[in-house]
C-alpha positions in Angstrom: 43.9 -24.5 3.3 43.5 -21.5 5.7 41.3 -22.1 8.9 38.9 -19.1 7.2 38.2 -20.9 4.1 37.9 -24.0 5.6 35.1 -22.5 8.1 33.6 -21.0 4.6 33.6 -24.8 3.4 32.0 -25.8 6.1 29.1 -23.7 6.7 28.8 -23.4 2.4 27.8 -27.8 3.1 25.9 -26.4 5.8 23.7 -24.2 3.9 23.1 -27.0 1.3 22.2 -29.6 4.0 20.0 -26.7 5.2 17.9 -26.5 2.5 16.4 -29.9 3.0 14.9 -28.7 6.1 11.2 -27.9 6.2 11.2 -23.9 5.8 14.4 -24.3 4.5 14.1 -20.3 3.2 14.6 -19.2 6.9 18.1 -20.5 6.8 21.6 -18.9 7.5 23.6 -18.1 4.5 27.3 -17.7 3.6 27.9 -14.1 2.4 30.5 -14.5 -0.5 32.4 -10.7 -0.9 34.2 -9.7 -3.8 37.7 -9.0 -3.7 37.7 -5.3 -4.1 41.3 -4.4 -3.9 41.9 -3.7 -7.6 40.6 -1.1 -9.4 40.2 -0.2 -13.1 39.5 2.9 -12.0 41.9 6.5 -12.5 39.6 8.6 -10.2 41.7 9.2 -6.6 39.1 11.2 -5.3 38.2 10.2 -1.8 34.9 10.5 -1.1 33.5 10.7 2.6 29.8 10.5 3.3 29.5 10.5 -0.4 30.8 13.8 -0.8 34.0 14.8 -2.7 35.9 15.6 0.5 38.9 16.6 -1.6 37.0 19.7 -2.8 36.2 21.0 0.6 38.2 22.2 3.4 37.0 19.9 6.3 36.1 21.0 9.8 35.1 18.7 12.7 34.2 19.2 16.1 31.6 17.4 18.4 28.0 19.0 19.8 28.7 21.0 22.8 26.0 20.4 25.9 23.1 22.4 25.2 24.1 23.5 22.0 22.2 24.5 18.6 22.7 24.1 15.6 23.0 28.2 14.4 25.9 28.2 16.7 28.1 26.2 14.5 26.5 27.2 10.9 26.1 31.2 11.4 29.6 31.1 11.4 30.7 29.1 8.2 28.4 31.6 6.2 24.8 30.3 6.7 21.6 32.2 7.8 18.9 31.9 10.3 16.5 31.7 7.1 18.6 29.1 5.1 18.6 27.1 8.5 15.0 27.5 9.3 14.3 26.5 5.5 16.2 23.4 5.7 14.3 22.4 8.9 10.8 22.5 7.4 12.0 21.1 4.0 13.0 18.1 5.7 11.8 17.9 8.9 9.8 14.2 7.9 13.6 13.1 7.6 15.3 14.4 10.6 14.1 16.2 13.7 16.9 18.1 14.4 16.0 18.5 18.1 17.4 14.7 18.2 20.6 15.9 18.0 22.6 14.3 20.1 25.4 16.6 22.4 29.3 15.0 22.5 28.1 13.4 18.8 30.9 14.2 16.3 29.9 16.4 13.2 32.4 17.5 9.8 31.7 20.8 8.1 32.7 21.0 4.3 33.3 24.7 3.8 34.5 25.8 0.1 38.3 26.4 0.0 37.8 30.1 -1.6 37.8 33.2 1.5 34.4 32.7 2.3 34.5 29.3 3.7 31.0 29.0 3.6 29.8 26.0 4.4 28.1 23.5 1.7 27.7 20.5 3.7 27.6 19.2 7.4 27.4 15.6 8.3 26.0 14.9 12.1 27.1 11.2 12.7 23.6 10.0 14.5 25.0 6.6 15.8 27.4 4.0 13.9 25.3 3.2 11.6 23.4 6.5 10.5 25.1 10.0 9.7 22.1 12.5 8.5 23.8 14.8 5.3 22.6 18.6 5.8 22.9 20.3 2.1 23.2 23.7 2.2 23.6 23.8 -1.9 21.1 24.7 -4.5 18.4 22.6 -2.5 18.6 23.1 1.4 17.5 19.5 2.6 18.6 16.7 4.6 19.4 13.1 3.5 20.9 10.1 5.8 23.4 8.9 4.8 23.9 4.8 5.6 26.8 3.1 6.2 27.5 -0.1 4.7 27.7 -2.7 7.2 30.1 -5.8 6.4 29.6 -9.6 7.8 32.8 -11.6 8.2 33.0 -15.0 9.3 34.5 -15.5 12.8 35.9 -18.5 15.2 37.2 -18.3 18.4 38.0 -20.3 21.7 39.2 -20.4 25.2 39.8 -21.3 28.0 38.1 -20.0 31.6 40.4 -18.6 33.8 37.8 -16.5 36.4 34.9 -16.1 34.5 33.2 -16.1 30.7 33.3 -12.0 30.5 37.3 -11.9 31.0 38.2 -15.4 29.2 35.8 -13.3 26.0 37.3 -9.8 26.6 41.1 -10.8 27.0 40.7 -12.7 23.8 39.7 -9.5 22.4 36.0 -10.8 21.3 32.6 -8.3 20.9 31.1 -8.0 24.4 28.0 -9.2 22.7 29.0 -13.0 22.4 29.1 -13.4 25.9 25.1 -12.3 26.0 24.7 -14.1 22.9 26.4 -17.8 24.5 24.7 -17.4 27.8 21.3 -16.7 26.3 22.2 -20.2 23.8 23.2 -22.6 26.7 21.0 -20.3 29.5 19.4 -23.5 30.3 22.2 -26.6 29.7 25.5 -24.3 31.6 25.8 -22.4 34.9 27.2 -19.1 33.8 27.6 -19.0 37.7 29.6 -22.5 38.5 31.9 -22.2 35.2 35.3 -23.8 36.9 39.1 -22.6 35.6 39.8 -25.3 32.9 36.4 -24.8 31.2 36.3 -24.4 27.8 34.5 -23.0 24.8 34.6 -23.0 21.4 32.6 -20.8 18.4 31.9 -20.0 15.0 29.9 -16.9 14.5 29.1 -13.8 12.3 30.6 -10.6 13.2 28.8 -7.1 12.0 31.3 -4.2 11.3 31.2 -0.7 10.4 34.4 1.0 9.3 36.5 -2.2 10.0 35.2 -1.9 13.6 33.2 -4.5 15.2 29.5 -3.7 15.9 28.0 -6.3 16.8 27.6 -10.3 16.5 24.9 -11.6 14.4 24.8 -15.3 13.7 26.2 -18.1 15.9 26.6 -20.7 13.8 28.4 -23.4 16.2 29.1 -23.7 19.4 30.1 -26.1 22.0 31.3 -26.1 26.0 33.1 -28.3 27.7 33.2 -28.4 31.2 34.5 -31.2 33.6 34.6 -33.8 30.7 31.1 -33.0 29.5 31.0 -31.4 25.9 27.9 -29.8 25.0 26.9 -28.7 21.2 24.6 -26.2 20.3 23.9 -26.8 16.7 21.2 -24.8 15.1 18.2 -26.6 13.2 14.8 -25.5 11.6 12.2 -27.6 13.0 8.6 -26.6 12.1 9.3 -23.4 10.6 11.5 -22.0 13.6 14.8 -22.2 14.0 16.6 -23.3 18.0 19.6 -25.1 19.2 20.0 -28.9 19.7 22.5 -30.3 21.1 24.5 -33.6 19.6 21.5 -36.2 20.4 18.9 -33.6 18.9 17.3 -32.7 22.2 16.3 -29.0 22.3 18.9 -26.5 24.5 15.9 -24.7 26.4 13.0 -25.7 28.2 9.9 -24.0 28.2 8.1 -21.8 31.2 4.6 -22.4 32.0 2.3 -19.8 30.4 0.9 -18.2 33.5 1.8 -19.2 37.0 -1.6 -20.1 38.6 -4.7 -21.2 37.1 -8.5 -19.7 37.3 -7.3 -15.9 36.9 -7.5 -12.7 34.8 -5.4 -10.0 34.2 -6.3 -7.0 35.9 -3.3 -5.1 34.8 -0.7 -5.2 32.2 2.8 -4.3 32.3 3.8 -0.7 31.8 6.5 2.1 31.6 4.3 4.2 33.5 1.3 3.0 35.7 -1.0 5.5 37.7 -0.6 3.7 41.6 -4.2 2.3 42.4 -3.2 3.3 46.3 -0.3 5.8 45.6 -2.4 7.9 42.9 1.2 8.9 41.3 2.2 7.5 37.9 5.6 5.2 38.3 6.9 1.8 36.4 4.4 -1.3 36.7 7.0 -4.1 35.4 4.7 -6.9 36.0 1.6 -8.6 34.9 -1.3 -8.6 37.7 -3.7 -11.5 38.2 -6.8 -11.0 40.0 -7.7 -14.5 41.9 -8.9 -15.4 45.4 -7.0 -15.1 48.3 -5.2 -18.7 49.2 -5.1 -19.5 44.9 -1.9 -21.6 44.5 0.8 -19.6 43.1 3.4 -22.0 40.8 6.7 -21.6 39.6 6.4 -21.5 36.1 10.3 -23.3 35.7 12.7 -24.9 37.2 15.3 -22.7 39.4 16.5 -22.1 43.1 14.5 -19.8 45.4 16.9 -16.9 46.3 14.3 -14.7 48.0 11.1 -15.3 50.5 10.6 -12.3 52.8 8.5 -9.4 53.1 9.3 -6.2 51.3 7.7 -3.1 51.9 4.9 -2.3 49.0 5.7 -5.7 47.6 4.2 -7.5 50.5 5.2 -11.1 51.0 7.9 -12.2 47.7 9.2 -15.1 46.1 12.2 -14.7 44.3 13.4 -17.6 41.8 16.6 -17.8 39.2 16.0 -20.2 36.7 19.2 -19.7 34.5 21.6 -17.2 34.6 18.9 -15.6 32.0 15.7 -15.3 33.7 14.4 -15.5 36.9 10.5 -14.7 38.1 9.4 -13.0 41.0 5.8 -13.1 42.9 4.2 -10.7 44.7 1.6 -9.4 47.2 1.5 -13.3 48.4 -0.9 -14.4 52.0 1.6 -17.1 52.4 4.6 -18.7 51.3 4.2 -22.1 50.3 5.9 -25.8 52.1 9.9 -25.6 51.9 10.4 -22.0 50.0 12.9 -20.6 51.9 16.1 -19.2 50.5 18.4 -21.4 48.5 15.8 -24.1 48.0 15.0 -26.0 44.5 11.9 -25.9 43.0 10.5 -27.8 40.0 8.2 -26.6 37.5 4.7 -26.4 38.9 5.6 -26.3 42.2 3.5 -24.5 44.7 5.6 -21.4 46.2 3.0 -19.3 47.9 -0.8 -18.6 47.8 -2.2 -15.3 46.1 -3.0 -12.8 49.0 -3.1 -8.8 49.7 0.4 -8.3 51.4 1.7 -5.0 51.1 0.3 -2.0 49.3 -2.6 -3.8 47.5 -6.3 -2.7 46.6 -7.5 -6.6 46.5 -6.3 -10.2 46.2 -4.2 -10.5 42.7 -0.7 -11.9 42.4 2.3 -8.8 40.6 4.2 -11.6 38.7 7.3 -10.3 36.8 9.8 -11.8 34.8 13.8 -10.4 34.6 16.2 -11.3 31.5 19.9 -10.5 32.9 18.7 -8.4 35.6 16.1 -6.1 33.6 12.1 -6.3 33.6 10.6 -7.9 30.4 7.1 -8.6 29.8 5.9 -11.4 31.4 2.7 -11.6 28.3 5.4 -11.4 25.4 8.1 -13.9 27.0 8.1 -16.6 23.7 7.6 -20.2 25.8 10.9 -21.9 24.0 10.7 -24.8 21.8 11.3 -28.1 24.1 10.6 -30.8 21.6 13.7 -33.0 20.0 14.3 -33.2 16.5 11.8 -35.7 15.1 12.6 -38.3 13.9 11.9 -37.9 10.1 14.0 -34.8 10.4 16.6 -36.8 12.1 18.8 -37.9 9.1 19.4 -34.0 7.9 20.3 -32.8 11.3 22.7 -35.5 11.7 24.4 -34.1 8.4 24.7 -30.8 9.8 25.9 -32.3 13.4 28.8 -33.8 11.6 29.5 -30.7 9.3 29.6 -28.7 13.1 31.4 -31.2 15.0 34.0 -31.5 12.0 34.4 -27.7 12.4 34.8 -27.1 16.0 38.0 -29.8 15.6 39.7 -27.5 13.2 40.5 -25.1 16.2 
């Protein structure tokens, strides 16, 4: 039996044990597709965008910088009216002025000797391409592309890093963020030593035959030093996370807010009018108001890798948590007992006291939190399940450890 039908096996038991679990709807399915090779079918016409391409004479070329539309249709036979028309009739579907320049576009101009053009297709992104008729009814339709899910398994082994053991396998950039979001909390993305290894079974999402993304993880599991760890995904109370072979949850929660006694006085923001800069610029925090000397906490676990002043910030704590997220703190009077640079903190430690340092109206604490490197919203961040599977839920999850551990040893 090939390995591809054997992973179909495999996750085909696991959608059956799957539908013990409670909220059993929620869960992963194997998409079965047809064999569509043969055909019954006489008609050769090719069709592209889901027009008869073989009845056109096909043009392509890509938006220039700063161009417009008339430029390319006044020359393949259509007006400034029969443009202008088309714009109104269908300007709920597509704003034109979205038009993206370097974007690739295909006339189809009628084969007679006026070449005038009937259709153009502006490809929006991979997924979208937005038909503009220029036919008996001047309008314009998108035009979606079917997107296919395949069933994918892969492994290595780390030579430098995760990236390049992924990328010189030839696997979708996207699985890296995908595994070090999964095991953010159980691996150090940072400390992975040559001779580590992973292995995974995952969805891929393709356009064309090209990969676009990665959808599903089904299994995984990382070794590293003798230590194997499984992520094995299980609905628990409605919501799906990843356990790993004893059932204990991959992630561990942050605290909700990191002091106590507080309010927010103001929320996070693309663009923020400066209470003492009176210009509008990125707030990409959440601000607390509370007394000078409150106790500021690290809301998880993670190593201190900043406590200095800088500038407008006043007095900061920086903390990585995971190679995820890390947390910084702001406008602090003090820092707190042992947070200096490369130190450990706990949850709920103490690492400064709420203060005015820096370019501040009042006492309040800026707290912000980064996922790989960019801000987030510290109000919206989604505490992670830390409970184990239970133990009346114990039985099913062991059937679908044993249907992912059986996997991962086919490759």
């Amino acid at each position: 039996m090939s390995g591809q039908r054997l992973i179909i096996l495999f996750l085909l038991l696991f959608a059956c044990f799957s539908c013990n679990f409670p909220g059993g709807k929620n869960t992963p399915s194997v998409i079965a597709q047809a064999d569509t090779s043969a055909t019954t079918s006489s008609d050769t016409t090719e069709y592209l965008f889901g027009i008869p391409g073989d009845s056109f004479t096909l043009l392509s070329g890509s938006i220039k910088r700063n161009g417009i539309l008339s430029s390319i249709l006044v020359e393949h036979g259509i007006s400034m009216e029969e443009i202008d028309k088309l714009i109104k009739n269908s300007a709920a579907v597509f704003d034109v002025r979205k038009i993206r320049s370097g974007n690739h576009y295909t006339l189809f101009c009628s084969k007679d000797s006026t070449a005038r053009a009937a259709y153009m297709v502006y490809e929006h992104d991979p997924t979208i391409s937005y038909v503009f008729s220029f036919k008996d009814s001047l309008n314009i339709t998108p035009y979606r592309k079917e997107i296919k899910s395949s069933i994918k398994y892969a492994s290595s082994t780390i030579e430098t890093s995760l990236w390049n053991a992924m990328l010189n396998d030839g696997m979708h950039p996207s699985l890296v963020a995908r595994l070090s979001e999964i095991f953010a909390w159980s691996v150090d993305f940072f400390g992975l030593q040559k001779g580590d290894s992973f292995k995974v079974v995952y969805e891929e999402l393709s356009i064309d035959d090209k990969p676009l993304d990665v959808g599903k993880i089904y299994f995984a599991e990382f070794r590293s030093t003798g230590t194997e760890i499984f992520a094995i995904p299980f609905i628990q109370d409605g919501s799906e996370s990843y356990f790993d072979g004893e059932g204990n949850s991959l992630r561990k929660a942050f605290l909700k807010a990191p002091l106590q006694f507080s309010r927010v006085s103001s929320r996070f923001s693309s663009s923020r009018l400066h209470p003492i800069l009176r210009i509008r610029r990125p707030h990409y925090g959440v601000d607390y108001a509370a007394p000078v000397g409150t106790p500021v906490l690290s809301i998880g676990d993670g190593r201190v890798t900043r406590a200095d002043i800088e500038s407008g910030s006043g007095r900061v704590v920086r903390i990585t948590h995971n190679s995820v997220y890390s947390t910084a703190y702001l406008h602090l009077s003090r820092f707190g007992q042992g947070i200096v640079p490369g130190a450990w903190v706990k949850q709920g430690d103490i690492i400064g006291y709420v203060g005015s340092s820096g370019l501040s109206t009042g006492p309040h604490l800026d707290f912000r939190v980064y996922m790989n490197g960019s801000p987030v919203d510290p109000l919206k961040v989604e505490a992670p399940p830390v409970e184990p599977v239970s133990p009346e839920n114990m039985e099913n999850f062991e059937k679908i450890k044993k249907v992912a551990v059986g996997l991962l040893d086919t490759f």
